[in-house]
C-alpha positions in Angstrom: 0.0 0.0 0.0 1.6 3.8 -1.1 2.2 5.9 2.0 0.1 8.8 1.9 2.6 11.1 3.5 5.0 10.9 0.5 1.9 11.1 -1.5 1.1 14.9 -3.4 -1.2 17.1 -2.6 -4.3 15.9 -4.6 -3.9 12.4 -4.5 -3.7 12.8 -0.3 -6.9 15.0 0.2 -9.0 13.0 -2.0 -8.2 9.5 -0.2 -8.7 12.0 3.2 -12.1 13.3 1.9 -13.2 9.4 1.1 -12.4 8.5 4.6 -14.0 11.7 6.3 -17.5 11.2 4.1 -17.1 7.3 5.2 -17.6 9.1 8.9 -19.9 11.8 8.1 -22.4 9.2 6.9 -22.2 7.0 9.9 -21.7 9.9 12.4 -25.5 11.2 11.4 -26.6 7.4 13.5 -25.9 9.4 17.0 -28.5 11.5 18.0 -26.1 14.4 18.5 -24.4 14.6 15.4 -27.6 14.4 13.2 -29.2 17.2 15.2 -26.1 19.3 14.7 -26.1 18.9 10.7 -29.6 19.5 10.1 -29.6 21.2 6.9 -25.9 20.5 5.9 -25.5 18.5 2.6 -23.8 15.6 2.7 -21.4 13.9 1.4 -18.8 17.0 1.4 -17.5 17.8 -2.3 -14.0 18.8 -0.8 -11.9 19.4 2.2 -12.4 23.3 1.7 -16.5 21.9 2.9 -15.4 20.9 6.3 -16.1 24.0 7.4 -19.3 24.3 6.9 -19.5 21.9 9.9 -20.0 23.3 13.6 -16.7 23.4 15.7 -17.0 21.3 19.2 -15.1 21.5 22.4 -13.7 19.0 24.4 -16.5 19.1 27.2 -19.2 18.7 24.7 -17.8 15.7 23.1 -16.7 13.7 26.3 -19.6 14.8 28.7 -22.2 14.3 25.6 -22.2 10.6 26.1 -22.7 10.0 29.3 -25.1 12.5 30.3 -27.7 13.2 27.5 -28.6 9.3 27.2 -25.3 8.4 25.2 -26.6 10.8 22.5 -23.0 10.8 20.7 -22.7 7.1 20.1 -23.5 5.6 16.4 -24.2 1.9 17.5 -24.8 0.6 20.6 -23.5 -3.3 20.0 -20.1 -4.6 19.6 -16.6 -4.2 21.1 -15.2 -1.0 22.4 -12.3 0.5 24.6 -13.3 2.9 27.2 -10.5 5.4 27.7 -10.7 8.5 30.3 -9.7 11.8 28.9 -9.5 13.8 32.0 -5.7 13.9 31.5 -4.1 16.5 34.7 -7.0 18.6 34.7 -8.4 16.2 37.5 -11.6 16.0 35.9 -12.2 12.5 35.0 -14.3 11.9 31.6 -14.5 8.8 28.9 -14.2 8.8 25.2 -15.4 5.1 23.1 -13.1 3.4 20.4 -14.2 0.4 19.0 -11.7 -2.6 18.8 -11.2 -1.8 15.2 -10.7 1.7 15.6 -8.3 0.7 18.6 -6.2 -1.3 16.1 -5.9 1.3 13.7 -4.8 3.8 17.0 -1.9 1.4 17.4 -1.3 1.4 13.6 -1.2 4.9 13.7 1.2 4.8 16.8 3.6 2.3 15.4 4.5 4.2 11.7 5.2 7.6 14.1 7.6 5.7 16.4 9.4 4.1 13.3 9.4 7.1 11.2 11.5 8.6 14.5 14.1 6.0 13.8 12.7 3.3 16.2 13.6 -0.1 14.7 13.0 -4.0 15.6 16.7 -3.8 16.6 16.0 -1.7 19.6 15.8 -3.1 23.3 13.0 -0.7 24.3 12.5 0.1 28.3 8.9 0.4 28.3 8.3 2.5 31.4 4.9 3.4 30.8 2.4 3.7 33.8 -0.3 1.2 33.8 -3.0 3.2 34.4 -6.8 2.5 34.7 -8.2 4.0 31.9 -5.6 5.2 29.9 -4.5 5.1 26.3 -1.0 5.4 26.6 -0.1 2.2 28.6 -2.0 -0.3 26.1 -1.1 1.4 22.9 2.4 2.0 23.4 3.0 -1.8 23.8 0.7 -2.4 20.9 2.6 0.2 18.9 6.3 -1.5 19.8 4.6 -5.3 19.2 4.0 -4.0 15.3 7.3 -2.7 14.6 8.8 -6.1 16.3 11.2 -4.1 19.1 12.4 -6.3 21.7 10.0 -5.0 24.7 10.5 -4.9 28.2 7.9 -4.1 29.9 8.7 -2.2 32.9 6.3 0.2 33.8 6.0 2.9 36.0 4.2 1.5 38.6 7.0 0.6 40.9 9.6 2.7 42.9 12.0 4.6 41.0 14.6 2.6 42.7 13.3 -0.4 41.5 12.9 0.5 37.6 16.7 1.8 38.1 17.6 -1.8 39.3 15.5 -3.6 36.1 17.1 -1.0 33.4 20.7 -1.4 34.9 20.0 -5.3 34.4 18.3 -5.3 31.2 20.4 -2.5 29.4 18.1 -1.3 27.3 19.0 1.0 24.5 16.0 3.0 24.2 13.7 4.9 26.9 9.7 5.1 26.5 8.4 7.1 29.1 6.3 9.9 30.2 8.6 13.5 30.9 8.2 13.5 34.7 9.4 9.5 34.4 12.3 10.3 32.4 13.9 13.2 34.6 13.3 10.5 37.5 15.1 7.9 35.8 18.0 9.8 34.9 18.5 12.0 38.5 18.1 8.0 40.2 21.1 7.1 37.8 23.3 10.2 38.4 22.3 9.7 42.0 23.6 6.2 41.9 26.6 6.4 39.5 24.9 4.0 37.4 25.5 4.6 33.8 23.0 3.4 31.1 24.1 3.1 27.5 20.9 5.0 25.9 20.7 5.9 22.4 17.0 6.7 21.8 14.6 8.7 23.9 10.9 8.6 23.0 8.7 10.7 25.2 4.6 10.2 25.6 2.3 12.5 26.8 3.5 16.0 27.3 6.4 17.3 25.1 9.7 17.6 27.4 10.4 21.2 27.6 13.7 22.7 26.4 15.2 22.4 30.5 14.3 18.8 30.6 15.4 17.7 27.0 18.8 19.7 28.4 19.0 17.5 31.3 18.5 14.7 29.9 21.0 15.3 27.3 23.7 15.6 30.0 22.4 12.5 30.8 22.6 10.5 28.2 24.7 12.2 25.7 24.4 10.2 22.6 20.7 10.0 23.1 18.0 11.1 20.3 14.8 12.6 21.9 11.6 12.6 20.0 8.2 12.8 20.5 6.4 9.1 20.3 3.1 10.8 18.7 0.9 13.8 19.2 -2.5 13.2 19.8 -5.3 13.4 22.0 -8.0 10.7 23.9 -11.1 12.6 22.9 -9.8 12.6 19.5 -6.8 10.1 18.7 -3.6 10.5 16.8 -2.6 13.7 14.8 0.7 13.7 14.6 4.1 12.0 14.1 7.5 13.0 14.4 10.0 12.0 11.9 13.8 11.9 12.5 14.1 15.6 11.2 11.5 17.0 13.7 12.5 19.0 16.7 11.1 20.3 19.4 7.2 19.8 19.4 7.5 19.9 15.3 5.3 17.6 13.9 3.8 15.7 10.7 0.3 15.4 10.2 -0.9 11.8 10.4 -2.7 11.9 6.9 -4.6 8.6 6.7 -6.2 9.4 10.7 -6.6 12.8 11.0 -7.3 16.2 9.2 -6.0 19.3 11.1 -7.0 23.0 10.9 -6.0 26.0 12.5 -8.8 28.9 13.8 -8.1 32.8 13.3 -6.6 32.6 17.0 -4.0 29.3 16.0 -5.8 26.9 17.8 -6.1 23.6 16.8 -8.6 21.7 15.3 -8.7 18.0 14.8 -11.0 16.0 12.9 -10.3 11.9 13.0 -10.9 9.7 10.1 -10.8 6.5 12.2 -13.4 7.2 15.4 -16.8 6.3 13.8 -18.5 4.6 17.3 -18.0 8.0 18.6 -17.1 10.2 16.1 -14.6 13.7 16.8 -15.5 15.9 14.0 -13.8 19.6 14.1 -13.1 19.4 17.5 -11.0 22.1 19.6 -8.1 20.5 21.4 -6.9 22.7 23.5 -3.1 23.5 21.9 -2.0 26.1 20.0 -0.5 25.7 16.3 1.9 27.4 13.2 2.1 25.7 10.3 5.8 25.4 9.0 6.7 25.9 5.7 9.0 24.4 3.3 9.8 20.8 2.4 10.5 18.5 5.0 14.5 16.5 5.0 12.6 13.2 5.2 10.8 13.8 1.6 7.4 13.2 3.4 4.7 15.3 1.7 2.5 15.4 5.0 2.1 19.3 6.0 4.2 20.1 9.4 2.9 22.0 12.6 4.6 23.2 15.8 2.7 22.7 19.1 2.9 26.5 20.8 1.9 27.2 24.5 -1.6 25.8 25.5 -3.8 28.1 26.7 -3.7 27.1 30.5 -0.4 27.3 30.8 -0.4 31.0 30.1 -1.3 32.5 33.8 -4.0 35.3 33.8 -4.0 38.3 35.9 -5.2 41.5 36.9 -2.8 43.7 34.8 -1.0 41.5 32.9 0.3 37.3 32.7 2.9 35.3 32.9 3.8 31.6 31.4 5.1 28.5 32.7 7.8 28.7 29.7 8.8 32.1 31.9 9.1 29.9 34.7 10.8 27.0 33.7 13.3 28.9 31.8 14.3 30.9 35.3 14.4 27.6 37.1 16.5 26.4 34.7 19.2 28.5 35.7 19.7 26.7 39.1 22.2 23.2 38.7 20.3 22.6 42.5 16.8 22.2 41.0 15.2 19.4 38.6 13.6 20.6 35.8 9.7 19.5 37.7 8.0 22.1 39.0 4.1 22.7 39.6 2.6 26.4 39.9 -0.6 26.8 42.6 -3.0 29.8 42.7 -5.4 30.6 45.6 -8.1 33.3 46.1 -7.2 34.7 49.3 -10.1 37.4 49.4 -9.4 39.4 46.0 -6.1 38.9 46.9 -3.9 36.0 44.9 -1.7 33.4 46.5 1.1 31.3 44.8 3.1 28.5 45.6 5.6 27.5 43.5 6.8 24.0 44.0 10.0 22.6 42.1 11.6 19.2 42.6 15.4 19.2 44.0 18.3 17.5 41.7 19.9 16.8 45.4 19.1 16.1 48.7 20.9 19.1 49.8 18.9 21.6 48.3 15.8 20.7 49.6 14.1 23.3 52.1 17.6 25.4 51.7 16.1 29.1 52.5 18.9 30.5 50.8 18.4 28.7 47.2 14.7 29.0 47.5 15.6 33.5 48.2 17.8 33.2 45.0 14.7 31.5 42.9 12.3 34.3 44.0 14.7 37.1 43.4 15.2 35.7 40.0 11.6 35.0 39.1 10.8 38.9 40.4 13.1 40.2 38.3 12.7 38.6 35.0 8.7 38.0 35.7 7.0 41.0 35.3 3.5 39.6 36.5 5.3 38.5 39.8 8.0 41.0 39.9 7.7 44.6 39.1 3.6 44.5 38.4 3.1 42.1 41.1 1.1 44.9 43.1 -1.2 45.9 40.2 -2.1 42.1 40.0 -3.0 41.9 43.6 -0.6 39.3 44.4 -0.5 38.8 48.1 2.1 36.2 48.7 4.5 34.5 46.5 6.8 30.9 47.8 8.7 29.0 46.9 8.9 25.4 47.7 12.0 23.1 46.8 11.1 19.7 47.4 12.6 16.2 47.5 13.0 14.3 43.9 9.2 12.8 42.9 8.0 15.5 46.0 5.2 17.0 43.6 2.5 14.3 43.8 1.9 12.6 40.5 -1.3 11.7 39.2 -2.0 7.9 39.9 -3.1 6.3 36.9 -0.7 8.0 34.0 2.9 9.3 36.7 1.7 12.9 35.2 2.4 16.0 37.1 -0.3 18.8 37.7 1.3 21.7 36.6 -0.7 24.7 37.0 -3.4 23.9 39.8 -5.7 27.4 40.0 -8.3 27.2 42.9 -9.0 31.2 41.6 -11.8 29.9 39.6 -13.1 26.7 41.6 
């Protein structure tokens, strides 16, 4: 079968236009979806069409199902996964695949990871939480078991003393793990003096920001770090990295997924695979610029860059600030990990923050003089907490070094919290 991402232009959108009609037409069976297209033609004659549909948000889609008598499912037999798609916002909500729509999740999984140079030569540490409910523990393994890596299946769900015991048997040559995971693994090793021989990082999840990737580099110095796959649970994949991709650049994942951008660059994602409960033009919750120019790899597939998501830009009364701000300033400090978790409280109209970061040595947790240096450095180079920190009624501002895996983790996925606001609760 021809790979669509080497595939031009026309030839691409028309075999993506077969498959988005193929879930148009069966998407019309859920209650929902043919009370939102009342009076919209279908079949669509072109891509350009799609936006004639209605754009959804994330609450819609996930609390749709359950509440308003299952109203966004098409059948109501046969197999499904039931996956939660609460994420670290803490609030826990589902999202249907059927089995075969599963399969072709992993499918989808398995061409990013090898177009990012994973091979079936690779000894690959799997040290993905097994979760309840989550997509990333099941399709990862599903993803390695089609390229035919050698697997071992390590987990998460032990202490990190423990997985450091089981890598430093094994020897793996390649890491697949979650950020906060990764950062864990490597401070135990340093820690411990144990060196592992790791050539290929591939990280789930969140993207690792430019202080972790840093770190880790330090690390492991002959690692590669790419992402193992962009995508979301209410929706599924969107995007792949190949070996040329940086950063949070990503490929398109033609054959499952059409993506647009809105007047404000946010992302919208349509799958061509979920039909049992279809995601048609729905707003993710990133932030997007195309890139232009032909990509190294000679794949056709249009690239994007993930920006800043919306919630991790911090409103205020005057002005805002970012957790990019913050971790960049924390990144200064050799003393501190590259984990760190921001709290907001309403104290009256007042503001209250806590800022808590992870220590990369005993030593440096709970040192006043450290934690002084971080706030002095944050004031200064933070506007909304420095110099305008008055005219954004900020009452109180700490700062919190903690022990290494101090910031609790959430249980089923290892994923950190990182911007908990009570302001609006």
């Amino acid at each position: 079968m021809t790979d669509i991402h080497f595939s031009d232009r026309k030839t691409a959108e028309a075999q993506q236009l077969a498959r988005l009609n193929r879930v148009l037409e069966i998407s019309v069976k859920a209650p929902f979806y043919k009370n939102l297209y009342q009076g919209i033609t279908l079949p669509l004659k072109s891509l350009d069409n799609l936006k004639r549909l209605p754009v959804i948000d994330k609450q819609t889609l996930c609390s749709e199902g359950e509440i308003c008598k299952k109203s966004l499912y098409t059948r109501t037999t046969g197999g499904f996964y039931k996956f939660s798609t609460g994420g670290t916002s803490g609030r826990m909500s589902f999202a249907r695949y059927g089995l075969d729509e599963f399969r072709e999740v992993c499918n989808g999984a398995a061409y990013g990871l090898k177009a990012c140079g994973i091979t079936p030569d690779d000894l690959v540490a799997n040290c993905i939480r097994a979760g309840a409910f989550w997509t990333g523990f099941l399709t990862s393994y599903r993803a390695l078991e089609m390229i035919g890596c050698n697997i071992l299946p390590i987990t998460d769900n032990q202490p990190i003393e423990k997985t450091l015991e089981y890598l430093e048997m094994m020897r793996p040559n390649t890491l697949f793990g979650i950020s906060p995971t990764l950062v864990l693994i490597a401070q135990e090793a340093t820690r411990r003096g144990i060196k592992l021989d790791i050539e290929k990082v591939a990280f789930a999840s969140t993207p690792l920001t430019t202080e972790q990737e840093s770190y880790l580099s330090s690390v492991w110095p002959k690692a590669t770090f790419h992402s193992a796959g962009y995508g979301a649970a209410e929706v599924g994949p969107i995007g792949f990295q190949c070996e040329h991709c940086t950063g949070t650049e990503h490929h398109i994942l033609r054959p499952d997924c059409i993506v647009e951008k809105d007047d404000d660059g946010a992302i919208i994602a349509t799958s061509l695979i979920r039909t049992l409960q279809p995601s048609i033009r729905m707003k993710v919750g990133d932030n997007i610029e195309w890139l232009e120019g032909e990509c190294p790899c000679g794949r056709t597939s249009p690239r994007f860059k993930l920006l800043q998501r919306s919630d991790e830009i911090i409103e205020f009364v005057h002005d805002s600030m970012t957790l990019e701000q913050l971790g960049s300033c924390l990144g200064k400090f050799s003393e501190l990990a590259p984990v760190f978790q921001l709290r907001l409280d309403l104290n009256g109209e007042q503001t209250d923050i806590i800022i808590r970061v992870e220590a990369a040595d005993s030593e440096a947790v709970d040192d006043y003089q450290l934690a002084s240096s971080i706030y002095k450095c944050l004031s200064a180079e933070i506007p909304a907490v420095g110099i305008n920190r008055r005219k954004n009624n900020i009452r109180a501002f700490k700062i919190l070094v903690v022990p290494s895996g101090g910031i609790a983790r959430v249980e089923t996925t290892g994923k950190i919290r990182r911007v908990i606001d009570k302001r609006f609760m």
